[in-house]
DRENVEX-777029 format. One line per field, with one value per atom (N, C-alpha, C, O): residue number from 0; atom name; x, y, z. Coordinates in Angstrom, 3 decimals. Example, Ala and Ser with C-alpha at 12.3 -4.5 7.8 and 13.67 -1.06 7.14 Angstrom:
BEGIN
filo	[0 | 0 | 0 | 0 | 1 | 1 | 1 | 1]
marvex	[N | CA | C | O | N | CA | C | O]
xx	[13.190 | 12.300 | 13.200 | 14.236 | 12.850 | 13.670 | 12.900 | 13.409]
yy	[-5.690 | -4.500 | -3.300 | -3.319 | -2.250 | -1.060 | 0.030 | 1.138]
zz	[7.800 | 7.800 | 7.800 | 8.465 | 7.080 | 7.140 | 7.870 | 8.039]
This chain:
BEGIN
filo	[0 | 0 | 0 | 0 | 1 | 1 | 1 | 1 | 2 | 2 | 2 | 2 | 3 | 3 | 3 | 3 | 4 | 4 | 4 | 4 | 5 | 5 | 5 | 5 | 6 | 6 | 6 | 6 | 7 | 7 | 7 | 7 | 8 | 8 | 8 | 8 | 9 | 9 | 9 | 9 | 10 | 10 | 10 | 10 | 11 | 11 | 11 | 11 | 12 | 12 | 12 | 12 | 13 | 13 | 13 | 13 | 14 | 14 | 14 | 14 | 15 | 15 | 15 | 15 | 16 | 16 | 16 | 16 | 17 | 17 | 17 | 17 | 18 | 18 | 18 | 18 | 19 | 19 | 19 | 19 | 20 | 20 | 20 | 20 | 21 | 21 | 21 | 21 | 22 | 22 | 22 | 22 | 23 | 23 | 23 | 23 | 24 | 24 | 24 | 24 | 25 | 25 | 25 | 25 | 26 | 26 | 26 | 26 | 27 | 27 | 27 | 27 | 28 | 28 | 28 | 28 | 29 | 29 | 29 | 29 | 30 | 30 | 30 | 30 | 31 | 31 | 31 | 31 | 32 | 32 | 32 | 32 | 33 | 33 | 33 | 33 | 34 | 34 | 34 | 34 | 35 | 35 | 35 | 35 | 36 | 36 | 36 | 36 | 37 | 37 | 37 | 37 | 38 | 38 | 38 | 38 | 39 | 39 | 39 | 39 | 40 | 40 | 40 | 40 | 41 | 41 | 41 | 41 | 42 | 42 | 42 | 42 | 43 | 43 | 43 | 43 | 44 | 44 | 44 | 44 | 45 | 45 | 45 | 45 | 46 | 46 | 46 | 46 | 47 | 47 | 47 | 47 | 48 | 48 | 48 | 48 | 49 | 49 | 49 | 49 | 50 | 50 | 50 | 50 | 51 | 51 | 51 | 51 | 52 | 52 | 52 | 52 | 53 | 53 | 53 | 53 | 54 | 54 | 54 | 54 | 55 | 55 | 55 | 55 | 56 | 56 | 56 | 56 | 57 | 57 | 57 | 57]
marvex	[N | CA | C | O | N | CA | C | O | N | CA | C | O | N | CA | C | O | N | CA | C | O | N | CA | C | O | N | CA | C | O | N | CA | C | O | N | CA | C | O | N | CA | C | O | N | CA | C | O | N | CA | C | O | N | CA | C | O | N | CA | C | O | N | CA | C | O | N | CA | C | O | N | CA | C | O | N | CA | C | O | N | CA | C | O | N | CA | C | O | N | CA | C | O | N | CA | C | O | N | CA | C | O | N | CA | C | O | N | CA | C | O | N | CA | C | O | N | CA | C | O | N | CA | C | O | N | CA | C | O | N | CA | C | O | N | CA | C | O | N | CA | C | O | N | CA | C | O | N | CA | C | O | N | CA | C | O | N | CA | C | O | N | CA | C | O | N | CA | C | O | N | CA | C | O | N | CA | C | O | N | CA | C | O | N | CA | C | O | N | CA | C | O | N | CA | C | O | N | CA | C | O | N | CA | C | O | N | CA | C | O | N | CA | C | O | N | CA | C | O | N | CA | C | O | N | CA | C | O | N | CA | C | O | N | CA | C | O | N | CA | C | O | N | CA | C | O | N | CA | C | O | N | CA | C | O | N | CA | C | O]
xx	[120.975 | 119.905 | 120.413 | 120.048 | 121.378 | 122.041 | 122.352 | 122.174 | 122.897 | 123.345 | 122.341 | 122.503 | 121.212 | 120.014 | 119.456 | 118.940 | 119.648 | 119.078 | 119.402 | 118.721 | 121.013 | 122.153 | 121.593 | 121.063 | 121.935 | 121.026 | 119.828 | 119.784 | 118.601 | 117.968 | 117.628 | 116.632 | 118.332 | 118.924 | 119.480 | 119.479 | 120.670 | 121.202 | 120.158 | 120.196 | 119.458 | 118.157 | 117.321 | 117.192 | 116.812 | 115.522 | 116.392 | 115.916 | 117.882 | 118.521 | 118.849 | 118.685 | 119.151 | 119.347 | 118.018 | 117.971 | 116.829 | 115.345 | 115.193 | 115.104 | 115.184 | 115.120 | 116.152 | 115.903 | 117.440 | 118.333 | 118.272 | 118.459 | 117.875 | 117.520 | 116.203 | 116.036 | 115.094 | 113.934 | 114.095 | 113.134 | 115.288 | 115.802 | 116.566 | 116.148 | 117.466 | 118.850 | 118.445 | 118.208 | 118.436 | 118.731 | 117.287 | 117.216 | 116.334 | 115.327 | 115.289 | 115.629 | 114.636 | 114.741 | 114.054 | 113.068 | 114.239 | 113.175 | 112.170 | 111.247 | 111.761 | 110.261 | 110.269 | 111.116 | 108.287 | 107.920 | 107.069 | 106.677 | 106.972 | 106.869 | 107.686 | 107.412 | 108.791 | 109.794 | 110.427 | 110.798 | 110.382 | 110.975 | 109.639 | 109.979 | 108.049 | 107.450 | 107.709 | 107.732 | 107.918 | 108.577 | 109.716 | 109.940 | 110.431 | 111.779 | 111.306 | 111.744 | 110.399 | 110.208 | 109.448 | 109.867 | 108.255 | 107.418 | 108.248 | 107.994 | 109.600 | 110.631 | 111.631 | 111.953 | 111.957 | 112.502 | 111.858 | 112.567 | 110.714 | 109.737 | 109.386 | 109.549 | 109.132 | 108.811 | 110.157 | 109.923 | 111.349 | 112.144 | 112.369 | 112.811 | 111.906 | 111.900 | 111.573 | 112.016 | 110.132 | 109.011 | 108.927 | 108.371 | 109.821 | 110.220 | 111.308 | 111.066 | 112.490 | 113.409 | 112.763 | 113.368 | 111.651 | 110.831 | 110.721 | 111.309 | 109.679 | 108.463 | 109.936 | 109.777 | 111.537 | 112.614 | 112.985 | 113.303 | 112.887 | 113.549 | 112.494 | 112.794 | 110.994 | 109.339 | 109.686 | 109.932 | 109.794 | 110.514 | 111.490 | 111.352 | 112.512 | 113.997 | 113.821 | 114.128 | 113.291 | 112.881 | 111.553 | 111.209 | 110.861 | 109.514 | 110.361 | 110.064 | 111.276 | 112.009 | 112.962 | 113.525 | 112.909 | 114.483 | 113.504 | 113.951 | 112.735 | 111.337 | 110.759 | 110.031 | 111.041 | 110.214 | 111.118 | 110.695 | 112.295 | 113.450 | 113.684 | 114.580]
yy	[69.213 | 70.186 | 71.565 | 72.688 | 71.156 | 72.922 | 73.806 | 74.927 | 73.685 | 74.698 | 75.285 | 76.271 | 74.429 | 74.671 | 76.059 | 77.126 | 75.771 | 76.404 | 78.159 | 79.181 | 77.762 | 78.772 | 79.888 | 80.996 | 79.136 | 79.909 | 80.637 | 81.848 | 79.815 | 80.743 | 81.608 | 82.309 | 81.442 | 82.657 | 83.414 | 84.410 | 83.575 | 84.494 | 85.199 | 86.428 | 84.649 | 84.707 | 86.067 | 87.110 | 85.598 | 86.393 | 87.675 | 88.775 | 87.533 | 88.673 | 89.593 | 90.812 | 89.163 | 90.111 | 90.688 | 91.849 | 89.898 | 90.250 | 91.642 | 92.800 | 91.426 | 92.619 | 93.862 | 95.066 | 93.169 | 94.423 | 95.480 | 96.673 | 94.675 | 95.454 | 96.045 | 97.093 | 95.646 | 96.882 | 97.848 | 98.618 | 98.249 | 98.585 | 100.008 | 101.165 | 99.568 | 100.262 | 100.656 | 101.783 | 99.344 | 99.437 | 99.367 | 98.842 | 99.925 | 99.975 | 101.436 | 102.606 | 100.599 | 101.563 | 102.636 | 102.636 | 103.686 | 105.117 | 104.708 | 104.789 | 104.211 | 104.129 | 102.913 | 102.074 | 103.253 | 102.478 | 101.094 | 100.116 | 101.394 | 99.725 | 99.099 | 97.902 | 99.360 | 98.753 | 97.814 | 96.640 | 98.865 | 98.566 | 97.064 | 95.996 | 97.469 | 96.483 | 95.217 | 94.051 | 95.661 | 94.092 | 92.993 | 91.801 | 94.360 | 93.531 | 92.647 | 91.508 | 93.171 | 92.980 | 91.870 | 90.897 | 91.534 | 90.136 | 89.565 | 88.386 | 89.647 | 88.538 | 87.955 | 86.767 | 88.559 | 88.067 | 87.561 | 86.841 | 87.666 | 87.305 | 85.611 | 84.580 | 85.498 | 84.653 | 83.439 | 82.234 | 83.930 | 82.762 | 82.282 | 81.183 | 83.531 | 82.651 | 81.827 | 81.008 | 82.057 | 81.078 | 79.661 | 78.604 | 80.142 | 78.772 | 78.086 | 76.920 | 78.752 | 78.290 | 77.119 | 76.098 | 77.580 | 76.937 | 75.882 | 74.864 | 76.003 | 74.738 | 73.560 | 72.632 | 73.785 | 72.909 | 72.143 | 70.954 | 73.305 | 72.418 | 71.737 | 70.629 | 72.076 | 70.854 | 69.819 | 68.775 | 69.749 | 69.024 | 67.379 | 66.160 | 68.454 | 67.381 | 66.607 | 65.447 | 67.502 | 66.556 | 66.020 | 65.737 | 65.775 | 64.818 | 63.765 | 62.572 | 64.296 | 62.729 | 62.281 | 61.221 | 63.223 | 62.765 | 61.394 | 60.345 | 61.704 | 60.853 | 60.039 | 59.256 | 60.031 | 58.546 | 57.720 | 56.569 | 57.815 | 56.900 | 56.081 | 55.246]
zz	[106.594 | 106.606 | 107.040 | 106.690 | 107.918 | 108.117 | 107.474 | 107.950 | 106.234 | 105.182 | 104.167 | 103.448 | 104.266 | 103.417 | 104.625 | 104.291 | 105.499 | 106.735 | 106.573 | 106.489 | 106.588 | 106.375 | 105.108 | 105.176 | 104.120 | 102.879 | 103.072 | 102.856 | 103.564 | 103.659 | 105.244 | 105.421 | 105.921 | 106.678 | 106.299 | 107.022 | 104.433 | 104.362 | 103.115 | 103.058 | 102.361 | 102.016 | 102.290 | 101.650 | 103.515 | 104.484 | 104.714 | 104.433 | 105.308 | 105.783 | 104.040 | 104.084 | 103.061 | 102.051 | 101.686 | 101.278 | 101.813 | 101.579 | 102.862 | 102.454 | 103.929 | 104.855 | 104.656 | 104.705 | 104.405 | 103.753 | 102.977 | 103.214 | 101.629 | 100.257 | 100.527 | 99.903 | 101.362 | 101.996 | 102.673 | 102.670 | 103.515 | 105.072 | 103.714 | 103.686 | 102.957 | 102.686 | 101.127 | 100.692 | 100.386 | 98.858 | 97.924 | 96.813 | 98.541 | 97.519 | 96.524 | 96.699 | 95.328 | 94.160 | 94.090 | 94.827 | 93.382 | 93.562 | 93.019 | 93.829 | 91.853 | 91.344 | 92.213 | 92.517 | 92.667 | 92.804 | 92.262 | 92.897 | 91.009 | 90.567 | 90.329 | 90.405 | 90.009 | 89.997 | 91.195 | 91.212 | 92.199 | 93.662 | 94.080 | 94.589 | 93.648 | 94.285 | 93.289 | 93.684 | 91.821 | 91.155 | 91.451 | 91.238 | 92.210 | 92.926 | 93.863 | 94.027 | 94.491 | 96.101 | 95.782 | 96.409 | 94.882 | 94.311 | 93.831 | 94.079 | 92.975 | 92.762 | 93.832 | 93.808 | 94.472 | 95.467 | 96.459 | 97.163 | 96.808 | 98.160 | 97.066 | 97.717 | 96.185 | 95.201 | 95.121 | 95.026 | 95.171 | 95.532 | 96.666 | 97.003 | 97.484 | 99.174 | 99.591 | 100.396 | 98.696 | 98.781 | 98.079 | 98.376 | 96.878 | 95.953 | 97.100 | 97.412 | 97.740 | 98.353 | 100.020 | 100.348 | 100.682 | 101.146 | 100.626 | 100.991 | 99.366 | 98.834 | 99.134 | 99.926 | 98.284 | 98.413 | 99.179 | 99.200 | 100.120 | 101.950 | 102.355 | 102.798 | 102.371 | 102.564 | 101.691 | 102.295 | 100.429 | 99.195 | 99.482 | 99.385 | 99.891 | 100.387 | 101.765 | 102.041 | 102.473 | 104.011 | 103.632 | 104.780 | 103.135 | 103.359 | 102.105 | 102.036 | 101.294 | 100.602 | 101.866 | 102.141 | 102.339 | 103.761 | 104.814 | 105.279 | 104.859 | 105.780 | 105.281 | 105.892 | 103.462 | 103.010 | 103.092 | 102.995 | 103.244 | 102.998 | 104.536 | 104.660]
């Protein structure tokens, strides 16, 4: 479970980065980035709930 962990610790930290440093001049663009990436975080979540509740039926 640690490395899943790892990931999305490095995840969350490129998500705060690219808001902090590297966002784009237009702004719809910048908020399309920002709904695609907040959107795999969230997919990257549903995974790790996913793999541990199969980790617990077993």
């Amino acid at each position: 479970m640690k490395p899943q962990l790892i990931i999305f610790g490095i995840l969350v930290a490129g998500y705060i980065t690219y808001n902090l440093f590297f966002q784009i001049a237009d702004d719809r663009t910048n908020t399309a980035v920002n709904i695609i990436y907040a959107s795999v975080i969230f997919g990257y979540i549903s995974f790790l709930a996913y793999s541990l509740l199969k980790k617990m039926k077993k």
